[in-house]
N, C-alpha and C positions, 0 to 999 in steps of 0.2 A: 395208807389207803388212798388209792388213786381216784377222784371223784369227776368226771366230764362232765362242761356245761356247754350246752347248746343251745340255743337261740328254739331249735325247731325239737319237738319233745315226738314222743313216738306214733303224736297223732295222724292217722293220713290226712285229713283237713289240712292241719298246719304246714304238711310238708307242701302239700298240691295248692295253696296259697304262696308258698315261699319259690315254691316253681312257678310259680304264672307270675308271682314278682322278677323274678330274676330274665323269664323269657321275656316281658312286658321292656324289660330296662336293655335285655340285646336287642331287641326292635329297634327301640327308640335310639341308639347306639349305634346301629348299622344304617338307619334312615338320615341321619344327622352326616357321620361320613360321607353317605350319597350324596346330599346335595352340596357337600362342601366340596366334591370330587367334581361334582357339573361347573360351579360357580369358579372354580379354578380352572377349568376346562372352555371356559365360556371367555378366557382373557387368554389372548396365544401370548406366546414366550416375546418376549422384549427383544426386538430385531438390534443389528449393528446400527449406531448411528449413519446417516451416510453425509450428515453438517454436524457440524460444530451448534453444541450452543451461541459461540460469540455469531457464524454467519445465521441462524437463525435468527438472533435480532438485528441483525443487518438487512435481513430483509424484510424482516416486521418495520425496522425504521424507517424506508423505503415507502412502508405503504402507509403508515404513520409519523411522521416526524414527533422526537420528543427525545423523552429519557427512557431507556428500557429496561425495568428494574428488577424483572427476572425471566428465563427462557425454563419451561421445563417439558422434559419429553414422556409424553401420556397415550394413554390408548382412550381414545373418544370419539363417538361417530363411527366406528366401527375400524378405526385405523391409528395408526401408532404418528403422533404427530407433536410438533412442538408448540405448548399453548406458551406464547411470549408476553407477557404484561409490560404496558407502555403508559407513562404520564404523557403528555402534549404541553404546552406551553399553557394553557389557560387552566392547567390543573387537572383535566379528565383523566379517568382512567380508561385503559383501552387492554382489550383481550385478543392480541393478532394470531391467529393460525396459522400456523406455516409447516407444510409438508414435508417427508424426509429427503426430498429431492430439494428444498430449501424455496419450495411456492408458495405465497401468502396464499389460502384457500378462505378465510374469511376475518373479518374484522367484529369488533364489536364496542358500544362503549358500556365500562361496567362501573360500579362503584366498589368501595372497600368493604361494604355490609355485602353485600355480593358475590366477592371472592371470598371472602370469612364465612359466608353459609358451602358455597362451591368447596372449600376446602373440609368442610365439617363431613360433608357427603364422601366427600374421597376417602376421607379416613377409617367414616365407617365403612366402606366397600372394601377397605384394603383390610381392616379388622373383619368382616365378613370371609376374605377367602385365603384365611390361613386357618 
């Protein structure tokens, strides 16, 4: 004897409950897509370098003298650009912008709790739009 179990019994309540669950969870399911579809759409695609990391800190060091301890290429301010980190001699840290054309477009001084909160934010952004 073959005996079938089912969650939903032959009641119509039960069933017209299990439909408004299930339609309730495609909503929420296709609404969630959506905006990870915007949020993906709202970063354009990562262009050709047209500098090298290394002349990017070339010419962050140029507008900063010091050490340059890392170049990375980011979309921020609404442009794809290379945020270069610099120490200086007396120890500051420094956050140089420099464009893909390889122009310092802004300078800044930051500290290490600074970049450590700056990169906590990137990460969740980048975990946001995958």
């Amino acid at each position: 004897m073959f005996v079938a179990y089912n969650n939903v019994g032959n009641d119509p309540d039960e069933k017209r409950e299990t439909m408004k669950n299930k339609l309730t969870t495609l909503g929420l399911t296709l609404a969630a897509l959506s905006a990870l579809t915007a949020s993906i759409a709202a970063t354009p695609a990562q262009p050709k370098h047209k500098i090298t990391p290394a002349q990017a800190k070339a010419a962050a060091l140029k507008a900063v003298p010091g050490t340059a301890t890392s170049a990375k290429y980011e979309f921020e301010d609404g442009k794809w650009q290379y945020a270069v980190g610099i120490t200086d001699s007396s120890k500051q840290m420094w956050e140089v912008e420099v464009s893909s054309q390889g122009k310092v477009t802004d300078k800044e001084k930051t500290s290490a709790a600074e970049e450590a909160s700056e990169a906590v934010a990137d990460k969740k952004a980048a975990m946001k739009a995958k």
